[in-house]
N, C-alpha and C positions, 0 to 999 in steps of 0.2 A: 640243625640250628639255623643254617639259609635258611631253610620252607619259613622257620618261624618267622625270620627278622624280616624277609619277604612279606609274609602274612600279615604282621604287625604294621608295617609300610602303609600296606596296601590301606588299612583297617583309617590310620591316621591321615592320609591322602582322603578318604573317602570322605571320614569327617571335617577334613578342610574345605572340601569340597562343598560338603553340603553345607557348613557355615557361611563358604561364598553367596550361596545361593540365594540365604536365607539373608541375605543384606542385600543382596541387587535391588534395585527402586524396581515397584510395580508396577508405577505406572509414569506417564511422561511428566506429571507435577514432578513426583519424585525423582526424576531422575535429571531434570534441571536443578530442583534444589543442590542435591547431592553434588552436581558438576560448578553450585557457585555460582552460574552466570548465567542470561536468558539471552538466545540469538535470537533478532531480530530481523527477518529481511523486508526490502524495501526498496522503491525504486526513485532516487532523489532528484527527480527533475520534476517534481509536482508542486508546488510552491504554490500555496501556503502550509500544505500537506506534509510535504519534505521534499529539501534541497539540503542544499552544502554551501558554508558561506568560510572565507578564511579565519582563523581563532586569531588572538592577538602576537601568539608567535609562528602564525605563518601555516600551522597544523589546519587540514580541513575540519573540519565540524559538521555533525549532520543536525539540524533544526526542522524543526515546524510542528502543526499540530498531531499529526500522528508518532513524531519522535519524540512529545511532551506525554504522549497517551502511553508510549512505549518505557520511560522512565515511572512514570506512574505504576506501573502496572510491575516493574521489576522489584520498585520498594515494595510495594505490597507483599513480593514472595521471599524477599530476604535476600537479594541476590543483586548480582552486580549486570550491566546491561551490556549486550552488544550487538552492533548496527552494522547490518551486514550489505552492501551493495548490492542487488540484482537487476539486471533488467527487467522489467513488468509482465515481461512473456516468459521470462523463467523463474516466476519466483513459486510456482504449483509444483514444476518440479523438481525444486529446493527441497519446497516443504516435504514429501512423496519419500523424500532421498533421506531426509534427517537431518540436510545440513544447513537450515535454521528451523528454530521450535515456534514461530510463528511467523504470518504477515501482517503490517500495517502500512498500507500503502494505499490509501484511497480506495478499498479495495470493496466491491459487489459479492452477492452471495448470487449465485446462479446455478441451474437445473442442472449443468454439466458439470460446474464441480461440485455437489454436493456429495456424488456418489465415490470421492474422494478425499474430502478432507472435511472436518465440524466449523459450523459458523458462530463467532460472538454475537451475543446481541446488538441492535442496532446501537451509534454512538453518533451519528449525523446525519443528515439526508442535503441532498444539495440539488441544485436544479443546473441541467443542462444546457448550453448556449453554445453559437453560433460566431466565432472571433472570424472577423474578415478586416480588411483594408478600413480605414475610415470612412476615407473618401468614395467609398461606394458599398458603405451600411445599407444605406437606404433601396439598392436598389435590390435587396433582398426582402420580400415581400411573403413567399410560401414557403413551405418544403416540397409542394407538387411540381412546381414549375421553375423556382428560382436557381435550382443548386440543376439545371438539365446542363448535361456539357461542359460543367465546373468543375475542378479536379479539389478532391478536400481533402483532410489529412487526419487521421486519427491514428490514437497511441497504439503502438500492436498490441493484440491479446486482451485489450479492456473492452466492460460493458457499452462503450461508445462507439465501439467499432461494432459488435454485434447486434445492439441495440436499437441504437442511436440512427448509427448512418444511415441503412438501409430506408430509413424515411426520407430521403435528399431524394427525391428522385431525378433517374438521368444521371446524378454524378459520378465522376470518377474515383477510385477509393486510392487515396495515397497513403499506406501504412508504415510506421517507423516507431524506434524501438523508445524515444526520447521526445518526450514535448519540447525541449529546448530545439531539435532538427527543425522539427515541425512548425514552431515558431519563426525559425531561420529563414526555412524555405518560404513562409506569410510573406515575409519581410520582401525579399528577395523576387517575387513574384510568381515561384513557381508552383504556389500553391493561391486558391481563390478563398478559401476556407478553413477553420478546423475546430471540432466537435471538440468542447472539454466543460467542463465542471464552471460554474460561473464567478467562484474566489478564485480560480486560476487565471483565466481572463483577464480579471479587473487586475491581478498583481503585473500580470505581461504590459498593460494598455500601460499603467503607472509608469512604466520606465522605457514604452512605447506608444507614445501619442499618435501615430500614424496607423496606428491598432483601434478597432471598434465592435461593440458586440454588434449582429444584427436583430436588433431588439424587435423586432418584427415577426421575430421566426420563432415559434412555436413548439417544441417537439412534444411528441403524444406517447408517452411511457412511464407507468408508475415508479415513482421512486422507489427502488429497494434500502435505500443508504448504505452506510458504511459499515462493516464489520471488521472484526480479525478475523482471520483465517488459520484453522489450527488443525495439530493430523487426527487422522480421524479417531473415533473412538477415546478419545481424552477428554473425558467427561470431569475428570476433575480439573484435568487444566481449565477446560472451559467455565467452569463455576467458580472458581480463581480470578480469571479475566474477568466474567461476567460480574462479581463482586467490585471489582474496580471500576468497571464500567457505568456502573449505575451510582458510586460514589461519587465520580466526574459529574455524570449527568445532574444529577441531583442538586451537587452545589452550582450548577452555571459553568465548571471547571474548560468546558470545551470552547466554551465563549472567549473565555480568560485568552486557553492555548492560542486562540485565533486571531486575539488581537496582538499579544506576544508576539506572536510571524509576523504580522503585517508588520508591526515597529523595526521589529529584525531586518524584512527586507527593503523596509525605507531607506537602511545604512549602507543597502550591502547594492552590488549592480549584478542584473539577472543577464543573462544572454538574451 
């Protein structure tokens, strides 16, 4: 009578089992839906892109156009959103690890991570500029000569640093994990330069008049624009995103998010 009740056990186990099995999510859509919620990571010292400004009771808040893209993109799947903090240089091996379902962080599709992780379709493209002192804008003229013996500053881990700088020739490479350091150190003079996106600029000059692009300066690299970044093989996630993304597009929606930031941080004071 054991062997049986044993046997029988074993028999109803087995079938629990494989009814487990057969409800586990497929694939990573599925398996956000199922969990409710879509993590998001992100590195928030990019502004207009995303920062943090204080909420009315005190609570941080994350804003800007990629955290407007990142809500968009949540309603679309039925699910509740969340904004995960990372540094810019960890957020690949975030994604890698599982512990957020995608990136929106001003973020480049490149040859080194492709063979890592799936890219969204494009959703902005933006041009490159030159943020120095005001008062000696002008005396940046090239990238072959002007930046010799200048120390600049670029965000760790982004297309600016790998891309970008290496066109300065002669200069010094200053890298750090936060455009707000990097902006600090402008100020402060320990830096002559720093390589960023040209709506990031104009937001620092705004509430830094002694900040100026070197409009002079040129850089030579095609735009790739912006993407999500998502793990790999999530072919339905990415048809998911890519659905919302071309609904943004489409109506102007990214314009909107863009001005929404700016308004946002006319109120708010940036470091």
């Amino acid at each position: 009578m054991k062997k049986v009740i044993a046997l029988m056990l074993c028999v109803v186990l087995a079938f629990g089992l494989f009814a487990c099995a057969k409800k586990a999510p497929s694939n990573k859509l599925e398996q956000i839906k199922e969990a409710g919620v879509l993590i998001v990571g992100t590195s928030p010292d990019y502004p207009p892109y995303e920062f943090v400004i204080a909420g009315e009771g005190g609570e941080m808040e994350y804003k800007g156009i990629d955290v407007s893209i990142a809500q968009e993109i949540a309603k679309d799947l039925g699910v509740d959103l969340k904004i995960e903090a990372v540094d810019f240089n960890g957020l690949d091996s975030a994604l890698q690890m599982g512990t957020i379902d995608m990136i929106l962080a001003a973020y480049n599709p490149s040859e080194e991570r492709a063979p890592v992780m799936d890219f969204s379709d494009v959703y902005y493209i933006d041009e490159v500029v030159a943020l120095v002192k005001a008062d000696a804008a002008d005396t940046y003229t090239d990238l072959a000569t002007s930046f010799s013996g200048k120390k600049v500053g670029v965000q760790l881990g982004t297309t600016l640093e790998s891309d970008y700088y290496p066109q300065m020739t002669g200069a010094e490479k200053i890298a750090l994990k936060k455009v707000t350091e990097l902006v600090t150190e402008l100020k402060a003079g320990a830096l002559d330069a720093i390589v960023v996106e040209k709506p990031i600029a104009e937001s620092y000059i705004k509430n830094n008049p002694e900040l100026a692009i070197a409009s002079a300066i040129s850089f030579d690299a095609e735009a790739t624009g912006y993407v999500v970044g998502l793990p790999k093989d999530s072919a339905e996630l990415k048809d998911a995103v890519n659905a919302t993304i071309k609904r943004l597009v489409d109506n102007n929606s990214i314009a909107t998010f863009a001005e929404e930031a700016q308004d946002i941080q006319d109120q708010a004071i940036l470091e």
